[in-house]
The first five atom37 places (N, CA, C, CB, O) and aatype in JSON, in Angstrom:
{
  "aatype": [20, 20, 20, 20, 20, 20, 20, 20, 20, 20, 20, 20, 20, 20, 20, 20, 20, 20, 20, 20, 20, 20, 20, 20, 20, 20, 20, 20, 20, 20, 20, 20, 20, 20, 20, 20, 20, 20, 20, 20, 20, 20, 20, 20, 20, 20, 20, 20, 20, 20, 20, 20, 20, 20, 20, 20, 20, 20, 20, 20, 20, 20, 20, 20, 20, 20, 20, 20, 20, 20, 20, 20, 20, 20, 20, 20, 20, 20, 20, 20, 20, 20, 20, 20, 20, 20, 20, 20, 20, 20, 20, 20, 20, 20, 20, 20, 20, 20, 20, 20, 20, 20, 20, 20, 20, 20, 20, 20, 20, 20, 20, 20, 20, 20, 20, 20, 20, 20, 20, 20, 20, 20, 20, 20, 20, 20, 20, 20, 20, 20, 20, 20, 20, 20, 20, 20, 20, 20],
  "atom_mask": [
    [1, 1, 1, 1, 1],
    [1, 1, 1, 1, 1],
    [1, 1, 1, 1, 1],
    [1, 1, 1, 1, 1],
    [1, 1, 1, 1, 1],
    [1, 1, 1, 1, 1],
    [1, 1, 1, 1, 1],
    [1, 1, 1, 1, 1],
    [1, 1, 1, 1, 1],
    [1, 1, 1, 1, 1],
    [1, 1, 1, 1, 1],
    [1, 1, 1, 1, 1],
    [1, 1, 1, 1, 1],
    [1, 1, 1, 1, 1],
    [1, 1, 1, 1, 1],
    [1, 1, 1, 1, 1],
    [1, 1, 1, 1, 1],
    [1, 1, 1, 1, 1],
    [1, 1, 1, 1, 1],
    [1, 1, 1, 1, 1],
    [1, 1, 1, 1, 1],
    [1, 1, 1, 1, 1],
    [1, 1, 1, 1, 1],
    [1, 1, 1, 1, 1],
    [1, 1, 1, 1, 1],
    [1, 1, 1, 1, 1],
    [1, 1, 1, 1, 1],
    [1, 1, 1, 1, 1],
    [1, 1, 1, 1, 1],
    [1, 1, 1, 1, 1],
    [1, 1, 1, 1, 1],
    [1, 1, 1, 1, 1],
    [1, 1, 1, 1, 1],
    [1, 1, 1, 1, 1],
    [1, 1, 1, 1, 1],
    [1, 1, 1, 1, 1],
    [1, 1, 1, 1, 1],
    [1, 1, 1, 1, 1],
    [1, 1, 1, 1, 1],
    [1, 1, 1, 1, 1],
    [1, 1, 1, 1, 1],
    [1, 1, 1, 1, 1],
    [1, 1, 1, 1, 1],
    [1, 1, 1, 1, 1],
    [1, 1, 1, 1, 1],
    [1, 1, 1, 1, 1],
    [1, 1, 1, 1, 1],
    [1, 1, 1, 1, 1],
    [1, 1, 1, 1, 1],
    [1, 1, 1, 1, 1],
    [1, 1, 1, 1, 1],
    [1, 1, 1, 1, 1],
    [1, 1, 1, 1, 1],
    [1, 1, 1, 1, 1],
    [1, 1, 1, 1, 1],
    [1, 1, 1, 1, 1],
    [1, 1, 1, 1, 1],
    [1, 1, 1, 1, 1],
    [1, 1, 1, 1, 1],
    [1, 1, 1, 1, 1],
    [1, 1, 1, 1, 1],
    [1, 1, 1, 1, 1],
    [1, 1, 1, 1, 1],
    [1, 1, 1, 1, 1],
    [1, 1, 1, 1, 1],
    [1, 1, 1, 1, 1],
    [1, 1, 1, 1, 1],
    [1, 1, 1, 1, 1],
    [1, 1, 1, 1, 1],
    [1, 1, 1, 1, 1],
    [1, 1, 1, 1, 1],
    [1, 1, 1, 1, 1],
    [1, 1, 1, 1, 1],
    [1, 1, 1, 1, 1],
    [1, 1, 1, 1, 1],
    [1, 1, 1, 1, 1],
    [1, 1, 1, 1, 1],
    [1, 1, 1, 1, 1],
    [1, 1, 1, 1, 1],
    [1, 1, 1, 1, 1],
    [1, 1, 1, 1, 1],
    [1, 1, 1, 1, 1],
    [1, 1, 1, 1, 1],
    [1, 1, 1, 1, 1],
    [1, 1, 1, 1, 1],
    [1, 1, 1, 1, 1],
    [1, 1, 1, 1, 1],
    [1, 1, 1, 1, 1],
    [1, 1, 1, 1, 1],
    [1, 1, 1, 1, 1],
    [1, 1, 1, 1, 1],
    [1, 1, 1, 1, 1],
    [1, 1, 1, 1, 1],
    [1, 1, 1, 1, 1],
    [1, 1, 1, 1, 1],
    [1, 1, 1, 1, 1],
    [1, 1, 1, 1, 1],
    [1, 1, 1, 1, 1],
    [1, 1, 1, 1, 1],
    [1, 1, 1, 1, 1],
    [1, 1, 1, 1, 1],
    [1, 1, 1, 1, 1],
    [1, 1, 1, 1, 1],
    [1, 1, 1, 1, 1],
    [1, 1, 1, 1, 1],
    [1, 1, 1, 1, 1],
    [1, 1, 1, 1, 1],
    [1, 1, 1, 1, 1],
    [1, 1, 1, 1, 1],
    [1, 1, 1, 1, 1],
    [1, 1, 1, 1, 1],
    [1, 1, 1, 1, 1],
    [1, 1, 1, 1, 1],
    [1, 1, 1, 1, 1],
    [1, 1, 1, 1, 1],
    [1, 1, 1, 1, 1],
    [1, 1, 1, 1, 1],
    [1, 1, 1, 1, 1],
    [1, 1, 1, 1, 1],
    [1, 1, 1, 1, 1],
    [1, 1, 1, 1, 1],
    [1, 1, 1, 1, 1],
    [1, 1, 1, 1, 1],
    [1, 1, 1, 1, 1],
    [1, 1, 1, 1, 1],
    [1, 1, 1, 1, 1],
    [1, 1, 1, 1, 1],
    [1, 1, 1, 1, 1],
    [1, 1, 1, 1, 1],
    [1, 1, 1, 1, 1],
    [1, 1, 1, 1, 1],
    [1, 1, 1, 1, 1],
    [1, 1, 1, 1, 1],
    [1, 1, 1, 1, 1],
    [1, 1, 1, 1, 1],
    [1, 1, 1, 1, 1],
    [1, 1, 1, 1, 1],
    [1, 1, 1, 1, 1]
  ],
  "atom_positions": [
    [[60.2, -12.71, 27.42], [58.92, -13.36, 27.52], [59.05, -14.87, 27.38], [57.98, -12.81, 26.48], [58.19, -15.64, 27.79]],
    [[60.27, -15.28, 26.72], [60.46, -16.4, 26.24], [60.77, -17.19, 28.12], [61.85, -16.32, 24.84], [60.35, -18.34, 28.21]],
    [[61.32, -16.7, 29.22], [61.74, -16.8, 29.95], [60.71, -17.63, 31.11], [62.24, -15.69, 30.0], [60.65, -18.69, 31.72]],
    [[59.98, -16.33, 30.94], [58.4, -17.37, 31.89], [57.68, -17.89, 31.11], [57.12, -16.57, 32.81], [56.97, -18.79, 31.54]],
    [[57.61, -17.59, 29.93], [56.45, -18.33, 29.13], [55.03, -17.42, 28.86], [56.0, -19.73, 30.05], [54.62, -16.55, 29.63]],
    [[54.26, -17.94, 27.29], [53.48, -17.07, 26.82], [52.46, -16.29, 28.32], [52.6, -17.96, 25.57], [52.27, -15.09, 28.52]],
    [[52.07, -17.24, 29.0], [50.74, -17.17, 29.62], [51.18, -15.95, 30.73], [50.13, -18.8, 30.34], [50.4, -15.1, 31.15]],
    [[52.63, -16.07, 31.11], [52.88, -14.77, 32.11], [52.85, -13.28, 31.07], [54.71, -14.97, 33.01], [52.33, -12.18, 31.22]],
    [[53.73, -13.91, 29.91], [53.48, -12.34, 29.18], [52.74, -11.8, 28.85], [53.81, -12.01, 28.35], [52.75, -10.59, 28.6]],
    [[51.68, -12.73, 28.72], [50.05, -12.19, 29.03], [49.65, -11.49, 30.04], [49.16, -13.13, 29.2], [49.21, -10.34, 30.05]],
    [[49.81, -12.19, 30.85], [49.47, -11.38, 32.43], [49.69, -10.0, 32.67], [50.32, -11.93, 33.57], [49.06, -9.04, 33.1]],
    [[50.97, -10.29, 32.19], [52.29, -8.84, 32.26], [51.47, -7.57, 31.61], [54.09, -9.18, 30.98], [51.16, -6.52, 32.16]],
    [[51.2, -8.04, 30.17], [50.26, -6.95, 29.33], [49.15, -6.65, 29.77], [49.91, -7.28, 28.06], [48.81, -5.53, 30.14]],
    [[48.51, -7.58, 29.77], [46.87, -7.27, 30.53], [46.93, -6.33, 31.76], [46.09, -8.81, 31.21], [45.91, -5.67, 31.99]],
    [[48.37, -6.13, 32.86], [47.93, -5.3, 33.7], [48.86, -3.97, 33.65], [47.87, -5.99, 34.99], [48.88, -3.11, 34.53]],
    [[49.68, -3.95, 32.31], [50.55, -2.73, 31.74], [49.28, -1.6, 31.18], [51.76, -3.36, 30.24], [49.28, -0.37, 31.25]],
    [[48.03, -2.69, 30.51], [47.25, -1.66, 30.16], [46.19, -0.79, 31.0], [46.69, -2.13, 29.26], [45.12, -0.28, 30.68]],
    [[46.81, -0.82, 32.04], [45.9, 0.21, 33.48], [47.05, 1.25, 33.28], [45.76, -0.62, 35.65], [46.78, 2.24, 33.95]],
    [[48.2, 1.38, 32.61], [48.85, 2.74, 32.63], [48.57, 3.48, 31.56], [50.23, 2.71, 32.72], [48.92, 4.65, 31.7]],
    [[47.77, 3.08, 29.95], [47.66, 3.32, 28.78], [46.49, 4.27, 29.14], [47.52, 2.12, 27.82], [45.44, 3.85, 29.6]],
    [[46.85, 6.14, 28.79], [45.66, 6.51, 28.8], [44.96, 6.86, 27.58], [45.64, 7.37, 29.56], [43.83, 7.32, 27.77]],
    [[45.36, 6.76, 26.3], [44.68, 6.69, 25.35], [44.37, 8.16, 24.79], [43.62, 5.91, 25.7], [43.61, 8.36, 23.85]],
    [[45.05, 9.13, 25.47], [44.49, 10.58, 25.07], [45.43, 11.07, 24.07], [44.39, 11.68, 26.34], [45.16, 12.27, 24.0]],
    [[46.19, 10.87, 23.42], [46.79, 11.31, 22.13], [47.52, 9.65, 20.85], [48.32, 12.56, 22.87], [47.86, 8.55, 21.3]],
    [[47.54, 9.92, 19.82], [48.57, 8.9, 18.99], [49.29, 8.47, 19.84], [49.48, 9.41, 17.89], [49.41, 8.76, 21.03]],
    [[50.11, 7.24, 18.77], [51.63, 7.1, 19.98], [52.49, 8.2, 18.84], [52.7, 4.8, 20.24], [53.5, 8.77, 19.25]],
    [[52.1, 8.38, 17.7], [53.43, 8.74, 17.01], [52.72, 10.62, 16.94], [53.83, 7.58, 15.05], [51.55, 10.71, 16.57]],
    [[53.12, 11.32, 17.12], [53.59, 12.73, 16.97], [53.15, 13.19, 15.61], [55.19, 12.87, 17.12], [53.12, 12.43, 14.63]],
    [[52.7, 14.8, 15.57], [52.71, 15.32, 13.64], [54.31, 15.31, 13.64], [51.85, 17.42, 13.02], [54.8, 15.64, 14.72]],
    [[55.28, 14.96, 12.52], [56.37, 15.5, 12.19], [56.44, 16.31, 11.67], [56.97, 15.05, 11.79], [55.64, 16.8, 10.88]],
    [[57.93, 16.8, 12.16], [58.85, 17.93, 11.65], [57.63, 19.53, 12.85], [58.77, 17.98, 9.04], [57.49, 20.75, 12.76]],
    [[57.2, 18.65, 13.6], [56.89, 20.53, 14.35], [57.05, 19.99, 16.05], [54.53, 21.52, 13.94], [56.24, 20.31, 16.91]],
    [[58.38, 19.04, 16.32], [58.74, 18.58, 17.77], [57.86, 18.0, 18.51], [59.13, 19.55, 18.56], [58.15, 18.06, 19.7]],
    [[56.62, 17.31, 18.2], [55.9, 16.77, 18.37], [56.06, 15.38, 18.9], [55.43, 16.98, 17.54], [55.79, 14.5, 18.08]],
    [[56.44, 14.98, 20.11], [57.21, 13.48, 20.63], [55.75, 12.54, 20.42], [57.97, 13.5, 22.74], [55.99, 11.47, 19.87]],
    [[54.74, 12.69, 20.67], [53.73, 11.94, 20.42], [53.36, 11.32, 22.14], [54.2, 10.78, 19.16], [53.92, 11.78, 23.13]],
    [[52.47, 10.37, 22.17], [52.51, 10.06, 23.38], [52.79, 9.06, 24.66], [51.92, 10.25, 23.34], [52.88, 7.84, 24.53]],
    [[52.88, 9.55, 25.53], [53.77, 8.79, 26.76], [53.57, 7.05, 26.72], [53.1, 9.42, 28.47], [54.38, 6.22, 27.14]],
    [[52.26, 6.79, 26.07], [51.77, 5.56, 26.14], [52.6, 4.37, 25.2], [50.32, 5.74, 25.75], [52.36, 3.16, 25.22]],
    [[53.73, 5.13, 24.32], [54.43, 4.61, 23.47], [55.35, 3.5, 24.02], [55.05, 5.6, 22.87], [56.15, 2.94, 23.27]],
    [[55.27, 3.21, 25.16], [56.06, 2.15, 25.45], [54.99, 0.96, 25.94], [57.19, 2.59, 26.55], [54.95, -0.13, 25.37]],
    [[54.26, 1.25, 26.89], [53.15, 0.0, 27.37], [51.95, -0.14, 26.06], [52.18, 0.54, 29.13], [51.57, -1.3, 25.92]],
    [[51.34, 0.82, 25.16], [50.67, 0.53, 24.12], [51.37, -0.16, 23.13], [50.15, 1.54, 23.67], [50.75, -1.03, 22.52]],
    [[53.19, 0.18, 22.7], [53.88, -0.06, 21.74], [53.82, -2.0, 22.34], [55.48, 1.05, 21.65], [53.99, -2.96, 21.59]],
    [[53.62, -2.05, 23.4], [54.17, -3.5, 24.0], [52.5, -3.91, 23.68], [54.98, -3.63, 26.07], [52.5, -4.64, 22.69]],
    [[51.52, -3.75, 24.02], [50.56, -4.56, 23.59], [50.48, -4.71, 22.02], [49.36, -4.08, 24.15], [50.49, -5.8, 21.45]],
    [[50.38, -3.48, 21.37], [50.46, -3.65, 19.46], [51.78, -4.89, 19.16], [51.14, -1.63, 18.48], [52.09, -5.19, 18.0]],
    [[52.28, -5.33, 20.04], [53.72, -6.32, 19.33], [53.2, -7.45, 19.86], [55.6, -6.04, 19.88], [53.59, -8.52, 19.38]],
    [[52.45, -7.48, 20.7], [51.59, -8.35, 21.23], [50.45, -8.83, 20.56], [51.22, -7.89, 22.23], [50.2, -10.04, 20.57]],
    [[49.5, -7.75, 19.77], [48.45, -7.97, 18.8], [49.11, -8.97, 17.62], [47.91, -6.46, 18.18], [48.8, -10.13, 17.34]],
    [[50.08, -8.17, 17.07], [50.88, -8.57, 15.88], [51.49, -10.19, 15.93], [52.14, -7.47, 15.79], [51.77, -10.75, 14.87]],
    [[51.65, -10.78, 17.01], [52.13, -11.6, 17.31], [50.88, -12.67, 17.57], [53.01, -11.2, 18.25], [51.0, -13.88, 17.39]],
    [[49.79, -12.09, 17.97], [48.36, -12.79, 17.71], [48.04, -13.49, 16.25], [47.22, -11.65, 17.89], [47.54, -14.57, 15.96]],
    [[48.65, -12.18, 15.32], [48.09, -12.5, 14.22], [48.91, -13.27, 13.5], [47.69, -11.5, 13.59], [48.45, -14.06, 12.67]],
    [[50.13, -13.15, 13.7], [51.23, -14.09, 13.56], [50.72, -15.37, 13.37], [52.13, -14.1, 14.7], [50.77, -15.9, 12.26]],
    [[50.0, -16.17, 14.78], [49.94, -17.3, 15.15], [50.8, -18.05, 14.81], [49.06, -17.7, 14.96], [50.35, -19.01, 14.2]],
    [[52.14, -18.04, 14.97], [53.11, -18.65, 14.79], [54.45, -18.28, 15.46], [53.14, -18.68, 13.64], [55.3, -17.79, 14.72]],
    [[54.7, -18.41, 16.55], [55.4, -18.2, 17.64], [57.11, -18.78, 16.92], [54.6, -19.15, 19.11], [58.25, -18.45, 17.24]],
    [[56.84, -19.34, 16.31], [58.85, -19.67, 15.58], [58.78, -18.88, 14.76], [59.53, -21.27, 14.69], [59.84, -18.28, 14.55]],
    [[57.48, -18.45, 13.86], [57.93, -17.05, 13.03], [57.92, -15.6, 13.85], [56.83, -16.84, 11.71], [58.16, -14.57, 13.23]],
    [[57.75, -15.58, 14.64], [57.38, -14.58, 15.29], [58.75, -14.4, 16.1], [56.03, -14.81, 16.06], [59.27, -13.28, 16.04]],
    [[59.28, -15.25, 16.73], [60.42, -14.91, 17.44], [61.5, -14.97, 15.92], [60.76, -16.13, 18.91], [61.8, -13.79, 15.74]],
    [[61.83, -15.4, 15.38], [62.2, -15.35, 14.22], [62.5, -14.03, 13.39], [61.38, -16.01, 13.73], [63.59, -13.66, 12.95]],
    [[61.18, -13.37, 13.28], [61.31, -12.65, 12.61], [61.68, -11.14, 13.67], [60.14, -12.84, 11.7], [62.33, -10.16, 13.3]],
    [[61.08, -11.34, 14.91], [62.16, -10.43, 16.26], [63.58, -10.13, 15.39], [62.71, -11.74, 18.07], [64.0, -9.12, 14.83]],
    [[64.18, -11.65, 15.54], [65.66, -11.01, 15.64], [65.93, -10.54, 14.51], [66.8, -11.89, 16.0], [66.51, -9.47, 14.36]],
    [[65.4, -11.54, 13.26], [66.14, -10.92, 12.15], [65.47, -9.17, 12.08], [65.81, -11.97, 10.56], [66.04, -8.39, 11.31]],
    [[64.58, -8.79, 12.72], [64.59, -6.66, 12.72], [65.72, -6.66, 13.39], [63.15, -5.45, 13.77], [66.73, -6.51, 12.7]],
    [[65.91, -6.8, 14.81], [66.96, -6.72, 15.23], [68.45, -6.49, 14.89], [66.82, -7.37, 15.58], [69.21, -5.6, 15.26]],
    [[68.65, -7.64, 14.02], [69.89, -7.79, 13.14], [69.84, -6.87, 12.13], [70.06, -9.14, 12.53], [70.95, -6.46, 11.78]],
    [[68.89, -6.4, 11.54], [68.95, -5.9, 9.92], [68.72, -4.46, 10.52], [67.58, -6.6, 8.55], [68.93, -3.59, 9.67]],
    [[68.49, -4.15, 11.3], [68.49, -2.48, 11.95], [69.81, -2.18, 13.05], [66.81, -2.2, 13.03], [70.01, -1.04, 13.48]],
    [[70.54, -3.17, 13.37], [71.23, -3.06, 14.34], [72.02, -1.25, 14.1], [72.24, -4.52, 14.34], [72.11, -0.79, 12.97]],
    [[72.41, -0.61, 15.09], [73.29, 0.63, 14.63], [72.82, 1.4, 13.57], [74.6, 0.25, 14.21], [73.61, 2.05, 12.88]],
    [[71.32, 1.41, 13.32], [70.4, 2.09, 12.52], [69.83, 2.94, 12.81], [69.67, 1.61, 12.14], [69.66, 3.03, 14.03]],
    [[69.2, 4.05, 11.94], [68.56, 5.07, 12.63], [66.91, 4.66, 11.09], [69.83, 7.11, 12.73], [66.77, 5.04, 9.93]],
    [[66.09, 3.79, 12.01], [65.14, 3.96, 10.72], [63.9, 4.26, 11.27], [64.98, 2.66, 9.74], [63.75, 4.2, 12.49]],
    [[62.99, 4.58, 10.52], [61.38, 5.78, 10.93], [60.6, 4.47, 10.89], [60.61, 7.39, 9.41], [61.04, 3.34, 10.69]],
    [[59.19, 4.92, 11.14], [58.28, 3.95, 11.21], [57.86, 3.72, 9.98], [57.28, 4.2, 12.03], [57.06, 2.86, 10.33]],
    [[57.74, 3.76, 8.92], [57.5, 2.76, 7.86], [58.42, 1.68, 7.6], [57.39, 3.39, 6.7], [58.18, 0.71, 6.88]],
    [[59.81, 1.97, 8.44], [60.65, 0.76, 7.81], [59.94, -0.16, 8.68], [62.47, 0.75, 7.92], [59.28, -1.09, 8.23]],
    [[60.06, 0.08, 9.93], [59.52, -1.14, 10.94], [58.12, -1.79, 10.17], [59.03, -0.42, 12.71], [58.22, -2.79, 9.47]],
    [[56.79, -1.08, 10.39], [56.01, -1.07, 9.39], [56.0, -2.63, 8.09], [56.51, 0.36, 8.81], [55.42, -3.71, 8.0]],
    [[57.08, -1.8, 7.29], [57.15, -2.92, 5.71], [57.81, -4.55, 6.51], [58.86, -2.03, 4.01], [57.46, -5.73, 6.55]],
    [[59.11, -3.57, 7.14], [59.35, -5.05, 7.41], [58.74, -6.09, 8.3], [60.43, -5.11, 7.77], [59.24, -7.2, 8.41]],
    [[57.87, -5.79, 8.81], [56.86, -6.81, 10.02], [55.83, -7.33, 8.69], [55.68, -5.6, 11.73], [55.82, -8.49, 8.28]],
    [[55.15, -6.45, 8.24], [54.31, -6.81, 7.35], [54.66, -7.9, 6.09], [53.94, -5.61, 6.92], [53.85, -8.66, 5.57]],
    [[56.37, -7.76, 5.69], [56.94, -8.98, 5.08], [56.88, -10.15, 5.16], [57.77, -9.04, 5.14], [56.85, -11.03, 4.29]],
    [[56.84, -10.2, 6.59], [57.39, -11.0, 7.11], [55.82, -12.69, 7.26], [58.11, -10.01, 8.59], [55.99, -13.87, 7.54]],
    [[54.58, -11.95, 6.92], [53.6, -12.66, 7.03], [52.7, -12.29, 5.67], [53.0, -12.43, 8.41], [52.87, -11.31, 4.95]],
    [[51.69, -13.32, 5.51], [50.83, -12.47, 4.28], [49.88, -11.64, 4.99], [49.9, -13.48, 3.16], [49.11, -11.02, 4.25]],
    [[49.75, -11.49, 6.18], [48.77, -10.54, 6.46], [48.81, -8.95, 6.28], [48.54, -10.76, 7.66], [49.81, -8.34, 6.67]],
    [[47.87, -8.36, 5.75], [48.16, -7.02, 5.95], [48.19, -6.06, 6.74], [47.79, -6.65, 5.5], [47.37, -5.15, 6.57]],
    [[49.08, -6.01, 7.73], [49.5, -5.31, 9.33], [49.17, -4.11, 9.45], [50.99, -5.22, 9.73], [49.07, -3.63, 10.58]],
    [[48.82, -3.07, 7.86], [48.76, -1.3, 7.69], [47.61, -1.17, 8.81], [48.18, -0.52, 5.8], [47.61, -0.43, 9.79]],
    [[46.7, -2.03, 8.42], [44.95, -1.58, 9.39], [45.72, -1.56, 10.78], [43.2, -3.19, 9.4], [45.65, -0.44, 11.29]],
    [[46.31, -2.35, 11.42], [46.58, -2.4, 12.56], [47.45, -1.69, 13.04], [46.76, -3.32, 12.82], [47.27, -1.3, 14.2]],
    [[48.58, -1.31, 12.36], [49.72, 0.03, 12.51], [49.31, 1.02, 13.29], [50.07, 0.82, 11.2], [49.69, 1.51, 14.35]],
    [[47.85, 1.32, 12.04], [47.09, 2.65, 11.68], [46.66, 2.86, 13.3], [45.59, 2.48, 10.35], [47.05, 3.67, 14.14]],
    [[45.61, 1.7, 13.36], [44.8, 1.97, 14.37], [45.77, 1.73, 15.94], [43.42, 0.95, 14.13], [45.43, 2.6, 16.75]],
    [[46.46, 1.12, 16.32], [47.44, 1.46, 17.49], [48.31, 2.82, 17.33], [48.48, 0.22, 17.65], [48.35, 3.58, 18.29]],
    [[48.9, 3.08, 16.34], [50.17, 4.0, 16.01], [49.53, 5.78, 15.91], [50.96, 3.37, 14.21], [49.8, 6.83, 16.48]],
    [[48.5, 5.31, 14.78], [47.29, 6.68, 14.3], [46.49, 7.13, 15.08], [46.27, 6.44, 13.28], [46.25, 8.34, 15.04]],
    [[45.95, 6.44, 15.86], [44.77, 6.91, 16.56], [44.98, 6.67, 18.51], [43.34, 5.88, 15.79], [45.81, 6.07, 19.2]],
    [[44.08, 7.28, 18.74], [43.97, 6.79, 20.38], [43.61, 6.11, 21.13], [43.67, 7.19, 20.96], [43.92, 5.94, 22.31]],
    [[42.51, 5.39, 20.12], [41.9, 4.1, 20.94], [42.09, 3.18, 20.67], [40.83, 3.88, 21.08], [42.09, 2.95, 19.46]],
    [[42.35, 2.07, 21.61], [42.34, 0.55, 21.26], [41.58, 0.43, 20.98], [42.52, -0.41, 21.88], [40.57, 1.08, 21.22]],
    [[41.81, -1.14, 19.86], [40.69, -1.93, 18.65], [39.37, -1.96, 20.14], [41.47, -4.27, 17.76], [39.53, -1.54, 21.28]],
    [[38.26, -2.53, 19.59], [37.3, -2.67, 20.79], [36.33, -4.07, 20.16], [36.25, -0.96, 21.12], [35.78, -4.07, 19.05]],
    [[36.29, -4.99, 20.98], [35.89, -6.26, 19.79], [34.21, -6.07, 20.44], [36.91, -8.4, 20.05], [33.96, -6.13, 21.65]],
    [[33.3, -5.85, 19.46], [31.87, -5.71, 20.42], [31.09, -7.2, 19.27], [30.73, -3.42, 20.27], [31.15, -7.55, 18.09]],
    [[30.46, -7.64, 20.47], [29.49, -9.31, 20.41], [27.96, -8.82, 20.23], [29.57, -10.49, 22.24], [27.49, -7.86, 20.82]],
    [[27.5, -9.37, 19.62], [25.66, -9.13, 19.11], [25.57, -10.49, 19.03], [25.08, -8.19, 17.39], [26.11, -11.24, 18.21]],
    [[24.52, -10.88, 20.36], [23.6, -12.43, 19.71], [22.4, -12.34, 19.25], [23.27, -13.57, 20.73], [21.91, -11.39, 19.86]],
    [[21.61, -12.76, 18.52], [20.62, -13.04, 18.12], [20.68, -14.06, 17.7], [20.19, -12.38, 17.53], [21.53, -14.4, 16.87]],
    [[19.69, -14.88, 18.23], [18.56, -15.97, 17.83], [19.53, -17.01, 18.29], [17.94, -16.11, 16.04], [19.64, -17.05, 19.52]],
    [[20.38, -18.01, 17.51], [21.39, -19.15, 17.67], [22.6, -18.34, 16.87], [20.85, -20.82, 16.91], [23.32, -19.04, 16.15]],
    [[22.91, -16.82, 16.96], [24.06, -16.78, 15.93], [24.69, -15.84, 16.86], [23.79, -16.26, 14.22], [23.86, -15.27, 17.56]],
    [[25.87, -15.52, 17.08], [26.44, -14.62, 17.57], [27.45, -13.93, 16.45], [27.01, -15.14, 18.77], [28.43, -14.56, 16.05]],
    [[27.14, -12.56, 15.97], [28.2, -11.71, 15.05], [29.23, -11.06, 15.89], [27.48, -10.51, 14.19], [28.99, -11.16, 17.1]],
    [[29.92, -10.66, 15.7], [30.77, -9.37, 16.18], [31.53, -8.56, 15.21], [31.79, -9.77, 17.14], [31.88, -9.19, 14.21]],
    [[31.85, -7.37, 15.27], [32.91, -6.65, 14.99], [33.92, -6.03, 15.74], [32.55, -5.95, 14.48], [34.18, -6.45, 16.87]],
    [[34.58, -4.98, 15.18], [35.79, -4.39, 15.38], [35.09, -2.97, 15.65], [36.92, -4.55, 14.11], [34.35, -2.5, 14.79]],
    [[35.38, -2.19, 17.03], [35.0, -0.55, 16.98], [36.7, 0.08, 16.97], [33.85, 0.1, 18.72], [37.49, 0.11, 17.91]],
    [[36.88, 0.52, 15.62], [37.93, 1.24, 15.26], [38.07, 2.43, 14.32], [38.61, 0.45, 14.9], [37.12, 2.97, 13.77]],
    [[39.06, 2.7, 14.21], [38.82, 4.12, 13.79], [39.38, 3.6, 11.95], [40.01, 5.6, 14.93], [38.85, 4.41, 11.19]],
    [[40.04, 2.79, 11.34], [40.22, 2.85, 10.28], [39.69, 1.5, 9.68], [41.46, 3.23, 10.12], [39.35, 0.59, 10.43]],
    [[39.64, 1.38, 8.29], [39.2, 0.92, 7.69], [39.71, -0.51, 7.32], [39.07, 1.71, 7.06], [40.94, -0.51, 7.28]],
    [[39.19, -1.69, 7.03], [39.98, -2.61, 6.72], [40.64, -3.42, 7.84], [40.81, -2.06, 5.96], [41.42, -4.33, 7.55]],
    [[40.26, -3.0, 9.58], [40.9, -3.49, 10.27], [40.56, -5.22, 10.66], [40.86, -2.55, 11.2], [39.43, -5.64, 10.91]],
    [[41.49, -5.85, 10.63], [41.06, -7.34, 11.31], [42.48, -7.95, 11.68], [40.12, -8.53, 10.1], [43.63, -7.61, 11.39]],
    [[41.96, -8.98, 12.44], [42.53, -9.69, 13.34], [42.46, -10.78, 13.24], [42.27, -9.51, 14.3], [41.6, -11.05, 14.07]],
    [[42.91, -12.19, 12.56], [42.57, -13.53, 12.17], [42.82, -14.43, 13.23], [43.26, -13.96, 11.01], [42.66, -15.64, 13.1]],
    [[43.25, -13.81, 14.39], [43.26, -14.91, 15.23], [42.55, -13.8, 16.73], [45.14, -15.77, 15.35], [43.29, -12.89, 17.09]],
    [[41.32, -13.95, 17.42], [41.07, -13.6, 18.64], [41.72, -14.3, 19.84], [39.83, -13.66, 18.72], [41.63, -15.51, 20.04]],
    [[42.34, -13.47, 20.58], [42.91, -13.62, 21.66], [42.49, -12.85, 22.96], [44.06, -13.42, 21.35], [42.92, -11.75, 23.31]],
    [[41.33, -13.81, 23.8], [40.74, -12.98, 24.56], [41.78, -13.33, 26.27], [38.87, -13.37, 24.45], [42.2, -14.41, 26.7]],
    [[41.87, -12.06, 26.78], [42.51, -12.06, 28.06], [41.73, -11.77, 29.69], [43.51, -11.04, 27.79], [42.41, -11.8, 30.71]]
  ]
}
């Protein structure tokens, strides 16, 4: 991504998510062969994409890429390691967002309410606690 630059890897995602169908988790029940679902590669690529929103910090963010990279190299580790160590790596708390890409089937959904001179919004998601400190609209 580093190659063309942020604004293509944008592009790239925004039209990966016409293959995401959203009808199961990405991750599987364990221990009953349960692979989870197909969407685990183009959803797994937008959630690293979210995460990297919230980042807002593109030298920590590539940064903290390699050092997983390095510290898992020839590893066999489950999703909480990935998990702790992303979440280290910033003060934000990444679990809400895990949850809701990894746990559930639907993408976050950002919905806008104006009234009067104020515009609110929230988050339509399935767990609790979810946010996002930086909006990144595409």
């Amino acid at each position: 991504m580093l190659r063309w630059g942020k604004e293509k890897a944008l592009e790239y995602l925004k039209g990966v998510r016409r293959g995401v169908s959203n009808r199961a988790p990405i991750i599987g029940d364990y221990g009953v062969n349960s692979e989870g679902s197909g969407d685990m590669y183009m959803k797994g690529a937008n959630l690293l994409n979210t995460i990297r929103s919230i980042y807002n910090d593109d030298k920590l963010w590539w940064k903290t890429l390699k050092d997983y990279t390095v510290s898992n190299k020839h590893k066999i580790i489950d999703t909480q390691t990935t998990e702790t160590f992303f979440d280290k790596a910033t003060k934000v708390d990444l679990q809400p967002v895990f949850d809701q890409y990894l746990r559930h089937t639907a993408l976050p959904h950002l919905e806008f309410k104006k009234e009067a001179n104020t515009i609110s919004y929230r988050w339509k998601v399935d767990v609790e606690n979810f946010k996002m400190l930086r909006l990144m609209f595409l």
